[in-house]
PDB file as gemmi writes it, atoms N, CA and C in Angstrom:
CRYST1    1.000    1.000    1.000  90.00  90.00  90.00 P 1                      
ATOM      1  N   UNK A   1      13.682 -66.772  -1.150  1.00  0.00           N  
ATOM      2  CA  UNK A   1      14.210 -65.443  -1.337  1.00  0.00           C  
ATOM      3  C   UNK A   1      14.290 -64.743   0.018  1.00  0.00           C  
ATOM      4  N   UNK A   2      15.504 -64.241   0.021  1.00  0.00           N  
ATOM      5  CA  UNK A   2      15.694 -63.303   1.310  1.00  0.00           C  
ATOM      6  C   UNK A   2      14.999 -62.307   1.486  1.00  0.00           C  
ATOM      7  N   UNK A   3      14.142 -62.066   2.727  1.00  0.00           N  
ATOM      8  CA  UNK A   3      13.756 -60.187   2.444  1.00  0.00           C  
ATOM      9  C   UNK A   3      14.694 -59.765   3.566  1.00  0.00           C  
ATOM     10  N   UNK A   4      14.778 -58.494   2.676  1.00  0.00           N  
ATOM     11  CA  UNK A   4      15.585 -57.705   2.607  1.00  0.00           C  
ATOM     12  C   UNK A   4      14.958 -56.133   3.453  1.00  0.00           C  
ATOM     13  N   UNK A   5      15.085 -55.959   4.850  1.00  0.00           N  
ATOM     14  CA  UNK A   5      14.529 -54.933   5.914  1.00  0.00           C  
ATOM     15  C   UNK A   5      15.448 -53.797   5.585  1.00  0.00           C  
ATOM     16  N   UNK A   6      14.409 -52.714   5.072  1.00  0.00           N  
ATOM     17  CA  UNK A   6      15.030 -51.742   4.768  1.00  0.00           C  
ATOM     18  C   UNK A   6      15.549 -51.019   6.384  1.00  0.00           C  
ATOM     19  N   UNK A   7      17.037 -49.949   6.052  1.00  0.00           N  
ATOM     20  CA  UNK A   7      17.596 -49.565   6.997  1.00  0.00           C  
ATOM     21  C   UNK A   7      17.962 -48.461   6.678  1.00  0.00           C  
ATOM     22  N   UNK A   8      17.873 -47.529   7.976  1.00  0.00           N  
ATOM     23  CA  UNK A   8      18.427 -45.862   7.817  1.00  0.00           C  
ATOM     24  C   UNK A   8      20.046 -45.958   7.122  1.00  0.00           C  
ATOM     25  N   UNK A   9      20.921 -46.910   6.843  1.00  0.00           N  
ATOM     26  CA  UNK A   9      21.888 -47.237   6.699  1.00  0.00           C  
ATOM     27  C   UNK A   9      21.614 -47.094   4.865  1.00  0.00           C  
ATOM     28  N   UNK A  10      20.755 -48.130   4.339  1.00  0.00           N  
ATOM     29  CA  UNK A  10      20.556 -48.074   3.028  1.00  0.00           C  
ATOM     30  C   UNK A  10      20.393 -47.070   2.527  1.00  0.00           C  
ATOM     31  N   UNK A  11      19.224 -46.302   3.705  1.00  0.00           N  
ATOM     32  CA  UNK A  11      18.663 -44.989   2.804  1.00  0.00           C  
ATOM     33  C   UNK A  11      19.662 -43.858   3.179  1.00  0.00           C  
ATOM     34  N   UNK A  12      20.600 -43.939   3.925  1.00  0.00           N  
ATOM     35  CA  UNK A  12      21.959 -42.971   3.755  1.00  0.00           C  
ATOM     36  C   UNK A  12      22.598 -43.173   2.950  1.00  0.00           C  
ATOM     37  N   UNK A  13      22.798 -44.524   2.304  1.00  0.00           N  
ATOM     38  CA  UNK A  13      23.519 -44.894   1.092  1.00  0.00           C  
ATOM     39  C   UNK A  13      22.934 -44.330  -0.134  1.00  0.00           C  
ATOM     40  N   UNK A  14      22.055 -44.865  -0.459  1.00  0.00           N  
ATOM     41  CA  UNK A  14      20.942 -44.077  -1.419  1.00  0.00           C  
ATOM     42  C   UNK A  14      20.989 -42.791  -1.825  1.00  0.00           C  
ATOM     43  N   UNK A  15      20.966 -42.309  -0.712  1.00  0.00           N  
ATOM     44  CA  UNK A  15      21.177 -40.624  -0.668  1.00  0.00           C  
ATOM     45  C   UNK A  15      22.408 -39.978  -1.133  1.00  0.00           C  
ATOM     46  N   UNK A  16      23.221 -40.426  -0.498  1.00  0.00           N  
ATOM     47  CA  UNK A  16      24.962 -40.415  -1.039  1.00  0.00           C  
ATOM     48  C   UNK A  16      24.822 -40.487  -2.414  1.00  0.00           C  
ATOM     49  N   UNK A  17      24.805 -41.944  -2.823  1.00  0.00           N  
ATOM     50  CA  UNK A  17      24.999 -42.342  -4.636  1.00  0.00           C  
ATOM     51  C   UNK A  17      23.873 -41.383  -5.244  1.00  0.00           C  
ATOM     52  N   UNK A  18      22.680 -40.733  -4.561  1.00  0.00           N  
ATOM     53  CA  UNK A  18      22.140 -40.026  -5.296  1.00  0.00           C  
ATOM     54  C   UNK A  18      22.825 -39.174  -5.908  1.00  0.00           C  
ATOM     55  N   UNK A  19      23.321 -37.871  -5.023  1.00  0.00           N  
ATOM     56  CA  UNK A  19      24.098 -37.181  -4.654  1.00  0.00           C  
ATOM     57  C   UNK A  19      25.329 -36.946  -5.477  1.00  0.00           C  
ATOM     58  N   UNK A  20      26.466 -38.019  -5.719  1.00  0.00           N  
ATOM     59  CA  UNK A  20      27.788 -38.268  -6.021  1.00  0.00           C  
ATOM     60  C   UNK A  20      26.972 -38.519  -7.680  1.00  0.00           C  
ATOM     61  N   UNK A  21      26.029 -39.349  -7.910  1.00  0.00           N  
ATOM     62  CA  UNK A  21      25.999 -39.296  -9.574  1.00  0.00           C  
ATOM     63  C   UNK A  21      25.148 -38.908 -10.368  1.00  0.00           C  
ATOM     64  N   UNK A  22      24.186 -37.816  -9.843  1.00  0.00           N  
ATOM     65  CA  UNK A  22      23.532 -37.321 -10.094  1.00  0.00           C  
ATOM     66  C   UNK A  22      23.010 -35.158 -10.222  1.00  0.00           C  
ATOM     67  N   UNK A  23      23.097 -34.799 -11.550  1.00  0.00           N  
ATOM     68  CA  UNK A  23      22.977 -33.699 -11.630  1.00  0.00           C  
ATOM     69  C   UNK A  23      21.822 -32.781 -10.675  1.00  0.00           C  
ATOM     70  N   UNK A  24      21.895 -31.837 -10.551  1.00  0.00           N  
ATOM     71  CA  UNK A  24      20.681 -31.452  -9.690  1.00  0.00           C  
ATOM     72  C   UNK A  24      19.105 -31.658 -10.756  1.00  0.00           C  
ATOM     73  N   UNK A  25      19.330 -31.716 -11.838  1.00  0.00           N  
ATOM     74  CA  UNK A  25      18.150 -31.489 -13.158  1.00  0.00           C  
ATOM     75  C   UNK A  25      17.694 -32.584 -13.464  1.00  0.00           C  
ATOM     76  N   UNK A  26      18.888 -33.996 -12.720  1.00  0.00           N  
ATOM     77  CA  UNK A  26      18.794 -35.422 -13.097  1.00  0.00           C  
ATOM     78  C   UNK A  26      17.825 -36.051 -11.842  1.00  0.00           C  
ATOM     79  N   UNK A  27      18.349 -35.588 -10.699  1.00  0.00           N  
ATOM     80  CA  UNK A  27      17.578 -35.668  -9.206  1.00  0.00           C  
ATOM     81  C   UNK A  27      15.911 -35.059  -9.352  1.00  0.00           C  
ATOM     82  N   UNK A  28      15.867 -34.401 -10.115  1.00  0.00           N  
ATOM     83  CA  UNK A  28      14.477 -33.643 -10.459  1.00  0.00           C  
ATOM     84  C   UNK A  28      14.078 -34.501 -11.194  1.00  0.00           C  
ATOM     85  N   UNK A  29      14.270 -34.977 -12.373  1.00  0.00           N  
ATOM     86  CA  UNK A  29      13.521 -35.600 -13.179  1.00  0.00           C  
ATOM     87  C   UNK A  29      12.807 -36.868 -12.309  1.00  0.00           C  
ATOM     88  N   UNK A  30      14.292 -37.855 -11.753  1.00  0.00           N  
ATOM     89  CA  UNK A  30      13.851 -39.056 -10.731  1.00  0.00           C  
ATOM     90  C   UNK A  30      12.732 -38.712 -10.340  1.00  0.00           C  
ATOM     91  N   UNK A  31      12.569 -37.779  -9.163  1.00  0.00           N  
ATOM     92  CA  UNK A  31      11.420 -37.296  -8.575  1.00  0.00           C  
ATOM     93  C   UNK A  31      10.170 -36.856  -9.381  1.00  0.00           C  
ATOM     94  N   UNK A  32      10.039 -36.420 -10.479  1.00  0.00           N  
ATOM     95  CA  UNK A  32       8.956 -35.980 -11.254  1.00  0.00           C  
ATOM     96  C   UNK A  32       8.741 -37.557 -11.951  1.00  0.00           C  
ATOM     97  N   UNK A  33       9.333 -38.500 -11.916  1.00  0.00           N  
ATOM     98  CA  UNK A  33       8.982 -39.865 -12.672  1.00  0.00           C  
ATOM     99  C   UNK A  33       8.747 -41.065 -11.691  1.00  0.00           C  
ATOM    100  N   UNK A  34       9.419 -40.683  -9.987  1.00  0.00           N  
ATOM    101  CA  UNK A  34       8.774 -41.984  -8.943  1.00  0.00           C  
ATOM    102  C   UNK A  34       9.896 -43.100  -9.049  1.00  0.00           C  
ATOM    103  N   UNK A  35       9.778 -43.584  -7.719  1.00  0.00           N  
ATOM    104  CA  UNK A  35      10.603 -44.231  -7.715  1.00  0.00           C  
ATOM    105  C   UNK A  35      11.180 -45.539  -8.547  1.00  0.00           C  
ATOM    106  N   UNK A  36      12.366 -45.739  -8.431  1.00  0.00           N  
ATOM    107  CA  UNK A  36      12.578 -46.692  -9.942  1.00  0.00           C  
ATOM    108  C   UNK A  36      12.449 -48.216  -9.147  1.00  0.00           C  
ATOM    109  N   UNK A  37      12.244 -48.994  -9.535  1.00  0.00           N  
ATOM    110  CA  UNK A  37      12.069 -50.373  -8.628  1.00  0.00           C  
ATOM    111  C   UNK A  37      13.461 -51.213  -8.399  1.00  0.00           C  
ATOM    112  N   UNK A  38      14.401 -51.244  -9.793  1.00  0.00           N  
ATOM    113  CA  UNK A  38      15.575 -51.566  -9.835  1.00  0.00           C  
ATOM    114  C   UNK A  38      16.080 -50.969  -8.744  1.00  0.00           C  
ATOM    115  N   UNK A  39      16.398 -49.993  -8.601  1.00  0.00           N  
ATOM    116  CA  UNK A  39      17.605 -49.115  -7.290  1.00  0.00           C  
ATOM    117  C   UNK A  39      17.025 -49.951  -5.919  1.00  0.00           C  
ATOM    118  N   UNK A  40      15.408 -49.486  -6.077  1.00  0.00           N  
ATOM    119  CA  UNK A  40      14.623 -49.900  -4.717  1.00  0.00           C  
ATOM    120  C   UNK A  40      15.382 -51.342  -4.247  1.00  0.00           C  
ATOM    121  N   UNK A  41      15.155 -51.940  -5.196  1.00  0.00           N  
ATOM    122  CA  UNK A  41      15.601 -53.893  -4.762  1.00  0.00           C  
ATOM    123  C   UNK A  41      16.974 -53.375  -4.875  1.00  0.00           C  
ATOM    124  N   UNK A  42      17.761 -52.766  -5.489  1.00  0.00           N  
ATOM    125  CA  UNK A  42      19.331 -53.162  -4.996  1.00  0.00           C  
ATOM    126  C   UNK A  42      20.030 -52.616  -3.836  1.00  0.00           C  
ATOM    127  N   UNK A  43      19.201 -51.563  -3.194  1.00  0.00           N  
ATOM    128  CA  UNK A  43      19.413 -50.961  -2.254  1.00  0.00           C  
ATOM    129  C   UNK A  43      18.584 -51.615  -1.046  1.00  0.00           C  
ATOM    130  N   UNK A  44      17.556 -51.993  -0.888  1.00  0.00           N  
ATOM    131  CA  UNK A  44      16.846 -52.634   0.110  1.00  0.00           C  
ATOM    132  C   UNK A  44      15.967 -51.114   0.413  1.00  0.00           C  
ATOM    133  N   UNK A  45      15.447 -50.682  -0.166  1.00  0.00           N  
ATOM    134  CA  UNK A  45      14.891 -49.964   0.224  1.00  0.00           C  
ATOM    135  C   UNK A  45      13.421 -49.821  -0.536  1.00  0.00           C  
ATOM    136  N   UNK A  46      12.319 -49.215   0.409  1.00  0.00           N  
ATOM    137  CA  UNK A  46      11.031 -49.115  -0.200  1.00  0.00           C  
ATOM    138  C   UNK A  46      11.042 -47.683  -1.065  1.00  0.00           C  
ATOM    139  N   UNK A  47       9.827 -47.655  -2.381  1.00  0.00           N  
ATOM    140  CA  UNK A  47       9.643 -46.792  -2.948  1.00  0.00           C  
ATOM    141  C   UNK A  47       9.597 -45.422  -2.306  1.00  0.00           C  
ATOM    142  N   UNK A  48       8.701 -45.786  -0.986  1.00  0.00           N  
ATOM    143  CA  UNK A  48       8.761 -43.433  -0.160  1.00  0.00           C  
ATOM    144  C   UNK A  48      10.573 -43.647   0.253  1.00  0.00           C  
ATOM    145  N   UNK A  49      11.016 -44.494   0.510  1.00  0.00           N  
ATOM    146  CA  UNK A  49      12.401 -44.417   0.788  1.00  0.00           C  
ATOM    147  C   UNK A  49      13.427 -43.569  -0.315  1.00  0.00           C  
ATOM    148  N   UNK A  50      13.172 -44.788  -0.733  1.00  0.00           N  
ATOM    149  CA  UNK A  50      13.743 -44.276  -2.843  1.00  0.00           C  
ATOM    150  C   UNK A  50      13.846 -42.935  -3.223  1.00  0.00           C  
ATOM    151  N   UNK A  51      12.368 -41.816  -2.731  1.00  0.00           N  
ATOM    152  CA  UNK A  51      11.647 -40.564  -3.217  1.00  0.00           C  
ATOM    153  C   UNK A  51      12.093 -39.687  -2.077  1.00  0.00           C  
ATOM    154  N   UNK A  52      12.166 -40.441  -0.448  1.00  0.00           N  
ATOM    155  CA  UNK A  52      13.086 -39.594   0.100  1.00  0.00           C  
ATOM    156  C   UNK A  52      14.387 -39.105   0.233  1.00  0.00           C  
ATOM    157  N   UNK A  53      15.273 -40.038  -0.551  1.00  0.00           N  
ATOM    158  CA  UNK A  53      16.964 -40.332  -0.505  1.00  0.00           C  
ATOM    159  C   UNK A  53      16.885 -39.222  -1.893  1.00  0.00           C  
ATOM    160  N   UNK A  54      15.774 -39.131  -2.729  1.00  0.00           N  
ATOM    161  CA  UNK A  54      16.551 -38.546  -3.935  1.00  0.00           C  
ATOM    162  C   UNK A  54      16.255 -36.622  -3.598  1.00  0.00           C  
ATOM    163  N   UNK A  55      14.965 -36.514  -2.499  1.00  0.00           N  
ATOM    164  CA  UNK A  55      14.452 -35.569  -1.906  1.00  0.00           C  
ATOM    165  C   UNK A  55      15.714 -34.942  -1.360  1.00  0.00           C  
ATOM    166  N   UNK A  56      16.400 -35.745  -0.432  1.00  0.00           N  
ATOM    167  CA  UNK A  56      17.906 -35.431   0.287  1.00  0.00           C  
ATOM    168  C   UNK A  56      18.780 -34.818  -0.727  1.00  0.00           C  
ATOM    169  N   UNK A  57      18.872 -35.656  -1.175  1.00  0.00           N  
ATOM    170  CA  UNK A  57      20.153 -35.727  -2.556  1.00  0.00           C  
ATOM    171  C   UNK A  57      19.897 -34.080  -3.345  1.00  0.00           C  
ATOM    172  N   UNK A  58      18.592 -33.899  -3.249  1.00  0.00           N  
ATOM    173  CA  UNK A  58      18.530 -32.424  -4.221  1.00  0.00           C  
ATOM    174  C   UNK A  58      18.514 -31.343  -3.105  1.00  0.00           C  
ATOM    175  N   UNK A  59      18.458 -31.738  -2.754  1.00  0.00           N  
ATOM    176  CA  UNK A  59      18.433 -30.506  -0.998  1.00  0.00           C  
ATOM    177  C   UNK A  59      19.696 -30.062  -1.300  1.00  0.00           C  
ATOM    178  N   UNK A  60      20.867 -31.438  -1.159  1.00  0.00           N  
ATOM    179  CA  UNK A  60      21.895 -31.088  -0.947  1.00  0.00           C  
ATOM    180  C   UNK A  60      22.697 -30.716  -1.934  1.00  0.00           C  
ATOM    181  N   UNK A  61      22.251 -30.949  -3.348  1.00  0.00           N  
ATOM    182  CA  UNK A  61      22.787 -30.492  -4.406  1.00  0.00           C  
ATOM    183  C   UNK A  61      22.537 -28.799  -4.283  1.00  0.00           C  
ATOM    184  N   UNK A  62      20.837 -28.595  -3.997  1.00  0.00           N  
ATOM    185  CA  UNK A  62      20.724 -27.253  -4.439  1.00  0.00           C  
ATOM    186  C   UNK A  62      22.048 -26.426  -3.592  1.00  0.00           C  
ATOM    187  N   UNK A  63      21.811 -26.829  -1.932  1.00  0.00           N  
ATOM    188  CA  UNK A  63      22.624 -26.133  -1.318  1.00  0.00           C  
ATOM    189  C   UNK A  63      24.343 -25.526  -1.544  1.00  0.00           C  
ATOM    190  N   UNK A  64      24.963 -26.488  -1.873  1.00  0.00           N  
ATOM    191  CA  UNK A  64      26.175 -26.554  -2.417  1.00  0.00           C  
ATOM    192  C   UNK A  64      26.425 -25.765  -3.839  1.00  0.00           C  
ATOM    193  N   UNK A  65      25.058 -25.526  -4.334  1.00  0.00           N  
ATOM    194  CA  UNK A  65      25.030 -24.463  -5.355  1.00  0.00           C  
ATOM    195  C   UNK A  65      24.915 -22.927  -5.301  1.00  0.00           C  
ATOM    196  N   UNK A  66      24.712 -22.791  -4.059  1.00  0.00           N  
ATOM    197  CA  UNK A  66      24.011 -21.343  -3.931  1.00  0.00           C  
ATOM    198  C   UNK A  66      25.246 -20.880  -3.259  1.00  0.00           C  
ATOM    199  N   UNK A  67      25.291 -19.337  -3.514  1.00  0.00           N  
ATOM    200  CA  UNK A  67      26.474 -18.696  -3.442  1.00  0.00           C  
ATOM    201  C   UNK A  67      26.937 -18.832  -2.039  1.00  0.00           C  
ATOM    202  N   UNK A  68      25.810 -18.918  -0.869  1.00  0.00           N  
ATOM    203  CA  UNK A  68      26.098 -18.531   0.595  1.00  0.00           C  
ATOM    204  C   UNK A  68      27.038 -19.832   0.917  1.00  0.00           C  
ATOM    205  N   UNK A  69      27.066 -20.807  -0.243  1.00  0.00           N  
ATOM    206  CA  UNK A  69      27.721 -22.206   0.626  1.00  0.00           C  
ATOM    207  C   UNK A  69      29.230 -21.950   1.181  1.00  0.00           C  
ATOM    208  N   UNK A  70      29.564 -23.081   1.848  1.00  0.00           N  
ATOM    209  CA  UNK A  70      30.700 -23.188   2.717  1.00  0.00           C  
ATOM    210  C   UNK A  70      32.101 -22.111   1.704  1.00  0.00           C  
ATOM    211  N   UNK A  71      31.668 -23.455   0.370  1.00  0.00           N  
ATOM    212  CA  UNK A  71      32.724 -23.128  -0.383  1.00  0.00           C  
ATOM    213  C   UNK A  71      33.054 -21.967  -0.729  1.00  0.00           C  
ATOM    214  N   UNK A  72      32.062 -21.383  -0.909  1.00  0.00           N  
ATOM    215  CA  UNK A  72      31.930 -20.025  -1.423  1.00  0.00           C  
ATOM    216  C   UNK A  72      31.760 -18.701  -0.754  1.00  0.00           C  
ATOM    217  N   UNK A  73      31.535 -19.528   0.568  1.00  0.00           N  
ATOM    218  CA  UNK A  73      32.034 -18.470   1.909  1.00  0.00           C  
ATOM    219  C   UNK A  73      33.554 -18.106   1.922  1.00  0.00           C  
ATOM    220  N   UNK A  74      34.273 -19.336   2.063  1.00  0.00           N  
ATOM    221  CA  UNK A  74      35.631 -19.496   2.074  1.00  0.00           C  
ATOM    222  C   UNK A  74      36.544 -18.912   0.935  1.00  0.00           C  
ATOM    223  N   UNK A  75      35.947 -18.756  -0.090  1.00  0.00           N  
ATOM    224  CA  UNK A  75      36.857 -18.465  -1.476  1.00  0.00           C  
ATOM    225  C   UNK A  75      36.187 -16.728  -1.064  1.00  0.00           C  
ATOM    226  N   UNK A  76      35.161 -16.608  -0.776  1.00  0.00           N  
ATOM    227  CA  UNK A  76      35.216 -15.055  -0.826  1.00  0.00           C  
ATOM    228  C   UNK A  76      35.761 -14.213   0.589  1.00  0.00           C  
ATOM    229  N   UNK A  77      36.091 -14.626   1.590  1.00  0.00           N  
ATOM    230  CA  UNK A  77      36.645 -14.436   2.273  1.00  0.00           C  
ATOM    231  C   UNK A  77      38.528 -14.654   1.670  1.00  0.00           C  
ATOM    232  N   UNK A  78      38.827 -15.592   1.187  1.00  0.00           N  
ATOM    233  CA  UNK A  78      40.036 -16.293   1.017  1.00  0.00           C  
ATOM    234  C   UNK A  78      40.267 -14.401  -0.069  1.00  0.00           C  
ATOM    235  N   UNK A  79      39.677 -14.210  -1.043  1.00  0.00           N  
ATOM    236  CA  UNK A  79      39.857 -13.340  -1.854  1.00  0.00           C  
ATOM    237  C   UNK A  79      40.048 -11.647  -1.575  1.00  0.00           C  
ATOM    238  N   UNK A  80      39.259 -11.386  -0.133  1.00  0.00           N  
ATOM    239  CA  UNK A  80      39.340  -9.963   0.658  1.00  0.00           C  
ATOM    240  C   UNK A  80      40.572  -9.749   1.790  1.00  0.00           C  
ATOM    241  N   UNK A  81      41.599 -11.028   1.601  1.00  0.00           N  
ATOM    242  CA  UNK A  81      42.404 -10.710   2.490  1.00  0.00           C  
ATOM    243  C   UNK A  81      43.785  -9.996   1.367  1.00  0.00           C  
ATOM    244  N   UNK A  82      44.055  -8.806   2.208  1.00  0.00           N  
ATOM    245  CA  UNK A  82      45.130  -8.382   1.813  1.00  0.00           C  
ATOM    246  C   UNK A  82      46.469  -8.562   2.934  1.00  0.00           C  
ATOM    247  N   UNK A  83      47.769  -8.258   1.791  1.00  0.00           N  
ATOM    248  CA  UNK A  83      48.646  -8.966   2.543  1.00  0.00           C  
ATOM    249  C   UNK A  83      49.543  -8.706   1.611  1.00  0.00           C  
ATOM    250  N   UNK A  84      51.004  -8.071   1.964  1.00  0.00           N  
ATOM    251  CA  UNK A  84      52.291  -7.281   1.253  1.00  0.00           C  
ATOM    252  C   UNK A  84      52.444  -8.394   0.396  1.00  0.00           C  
ATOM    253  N   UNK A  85      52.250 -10.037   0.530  1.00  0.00           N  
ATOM    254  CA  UNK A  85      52.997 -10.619  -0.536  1.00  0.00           C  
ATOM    255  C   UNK A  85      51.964 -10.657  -1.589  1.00  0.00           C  
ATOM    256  N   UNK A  86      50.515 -10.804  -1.180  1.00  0.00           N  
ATOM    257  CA  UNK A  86      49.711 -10.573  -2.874  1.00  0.00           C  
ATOM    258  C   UNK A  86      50.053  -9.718  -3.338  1.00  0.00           C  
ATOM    259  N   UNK A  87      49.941  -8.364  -2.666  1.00  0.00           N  
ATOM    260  CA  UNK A  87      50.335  -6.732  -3.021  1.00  0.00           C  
ATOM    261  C   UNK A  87      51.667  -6.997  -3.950  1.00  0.00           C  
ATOM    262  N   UNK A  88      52.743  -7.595  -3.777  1.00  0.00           N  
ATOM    263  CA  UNK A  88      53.917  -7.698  -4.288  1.00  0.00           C  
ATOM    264  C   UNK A  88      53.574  -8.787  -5.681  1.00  0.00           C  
ATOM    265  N   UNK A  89      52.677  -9.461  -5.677  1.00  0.00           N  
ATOM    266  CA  UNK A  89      52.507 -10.223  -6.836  1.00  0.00           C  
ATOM    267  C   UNK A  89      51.555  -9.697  -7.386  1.00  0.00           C  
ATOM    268  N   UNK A  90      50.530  -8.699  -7.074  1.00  0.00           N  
ATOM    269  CA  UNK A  90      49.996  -8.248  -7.802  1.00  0.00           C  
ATOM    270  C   UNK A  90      50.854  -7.215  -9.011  1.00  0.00           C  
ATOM    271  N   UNK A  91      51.371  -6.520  -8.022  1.00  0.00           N  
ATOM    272  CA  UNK A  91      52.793  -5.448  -9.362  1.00  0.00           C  
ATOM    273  C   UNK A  91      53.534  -6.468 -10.196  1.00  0.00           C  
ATOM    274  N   UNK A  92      53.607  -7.734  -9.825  1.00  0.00           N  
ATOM    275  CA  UNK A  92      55.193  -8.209 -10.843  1.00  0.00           C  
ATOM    276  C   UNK A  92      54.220  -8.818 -11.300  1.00  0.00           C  
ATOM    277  N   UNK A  93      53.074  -9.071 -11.255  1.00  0.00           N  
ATOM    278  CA  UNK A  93      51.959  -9.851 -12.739  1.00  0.00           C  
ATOM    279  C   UNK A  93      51.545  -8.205 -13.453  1.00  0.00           C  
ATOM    280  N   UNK A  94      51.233  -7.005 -12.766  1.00  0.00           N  
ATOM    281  CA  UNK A  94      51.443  -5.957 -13.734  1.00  0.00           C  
ATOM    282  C   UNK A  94      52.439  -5.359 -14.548  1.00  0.00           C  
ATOM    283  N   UNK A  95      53.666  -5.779 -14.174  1.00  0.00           N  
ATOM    284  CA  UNK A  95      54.966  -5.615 -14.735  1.00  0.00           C  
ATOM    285  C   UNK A  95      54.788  -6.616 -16.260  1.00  0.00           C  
ATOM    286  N   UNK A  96      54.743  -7.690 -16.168  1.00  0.00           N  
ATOM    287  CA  UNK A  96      54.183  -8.531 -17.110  1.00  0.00           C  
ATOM    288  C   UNK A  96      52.847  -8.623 -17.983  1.00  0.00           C  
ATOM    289  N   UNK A  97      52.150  -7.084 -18.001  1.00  0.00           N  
ATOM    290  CA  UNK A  97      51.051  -6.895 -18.716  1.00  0.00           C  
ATOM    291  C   UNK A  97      49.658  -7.357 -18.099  1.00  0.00           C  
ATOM    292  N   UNK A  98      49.803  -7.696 -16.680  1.00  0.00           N  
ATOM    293  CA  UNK A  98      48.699  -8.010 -15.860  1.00  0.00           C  
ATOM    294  C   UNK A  98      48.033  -9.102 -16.625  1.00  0.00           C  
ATOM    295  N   UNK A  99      46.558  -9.031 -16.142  1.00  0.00           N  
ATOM    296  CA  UNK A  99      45.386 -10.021 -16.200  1.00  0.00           C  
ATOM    297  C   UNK A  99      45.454  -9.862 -17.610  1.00  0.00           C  
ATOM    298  N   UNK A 100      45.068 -11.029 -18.454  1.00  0.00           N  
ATOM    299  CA  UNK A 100      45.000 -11.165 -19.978  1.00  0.00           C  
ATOM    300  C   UNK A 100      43.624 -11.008 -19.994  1.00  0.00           C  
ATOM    301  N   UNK A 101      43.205 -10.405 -21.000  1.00  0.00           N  
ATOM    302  CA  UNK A 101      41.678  -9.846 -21.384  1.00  0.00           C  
ATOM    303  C   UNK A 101      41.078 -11.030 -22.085  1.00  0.00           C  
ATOM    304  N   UNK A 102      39.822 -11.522 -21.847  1.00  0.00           N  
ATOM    305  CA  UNK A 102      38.645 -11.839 -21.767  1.00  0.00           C  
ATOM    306  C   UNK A 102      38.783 -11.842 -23.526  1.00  0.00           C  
ATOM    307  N   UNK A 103      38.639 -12.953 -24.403  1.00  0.00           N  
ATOM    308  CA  UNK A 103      38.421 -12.877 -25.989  1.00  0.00           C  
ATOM    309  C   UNK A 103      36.987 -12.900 -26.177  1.00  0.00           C  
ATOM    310  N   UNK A 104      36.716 -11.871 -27.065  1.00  0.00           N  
ATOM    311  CA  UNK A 104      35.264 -11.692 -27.307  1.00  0.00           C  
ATOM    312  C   UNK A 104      35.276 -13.384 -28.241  1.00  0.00           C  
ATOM    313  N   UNK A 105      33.831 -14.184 -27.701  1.00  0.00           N  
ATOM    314  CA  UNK A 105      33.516 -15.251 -28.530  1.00  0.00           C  
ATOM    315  C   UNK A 105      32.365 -15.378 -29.658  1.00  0.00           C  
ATOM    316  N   UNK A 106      32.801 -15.468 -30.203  1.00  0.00           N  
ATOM    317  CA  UNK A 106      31.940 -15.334 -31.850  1.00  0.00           C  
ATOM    318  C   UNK A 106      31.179 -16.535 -32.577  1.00  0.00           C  
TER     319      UNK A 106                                                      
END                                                                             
């Protein structure tokens, strides 16, 4: 049997697939249950490896959640710019009865 030397390479991988298929609530649980041995051997990586890639993985989930992120820098900036042609589409979507109201759900 080959061994298999774990590498900052794996455990960037690790971290990624954490990341890409995993909920932030799903990344929590991993961590509250230890590392899984399956991933460990298919990744080449050791168990504190395993617990650090999924450590990453929720870092970066939380971050991307919280309002200050990139995205959400950009969309709220993107939203305070004024400019004659929104101004002009704002009236001809009010001409047309504007924003449609919100259905109360029951």
């Amino acid at each position: 049997m080959k061994k298999i030397i774990p590498s900052d390479h794996n455990l960037t991988g690790f971290a990624e697939a954490c990341f890409d298929q995993n909920s932030a609530q799903e990344l929590i649980n991993g961590l509250n249950e230890g590392a899984d041995e399956h991933d460990c051997k298919q990744w080449g990586i050791t168990p504190e490896q395993c617990m650090e890639a999924m450590h990453l993985a929720l870092e970066k989930r939380l971050y991307w959640m919280e309002d200050d992120s990139p995205a959400a820098t950009l969309g709220r900036k993107g939203g305070l710019v004024k400019s004659e042609k929104k101004a002009a589409a704002a009236r001809e979507n009010g001409k047309k009865g504007g924003r449609p109201r919100k259905e109360e759900v029951k």
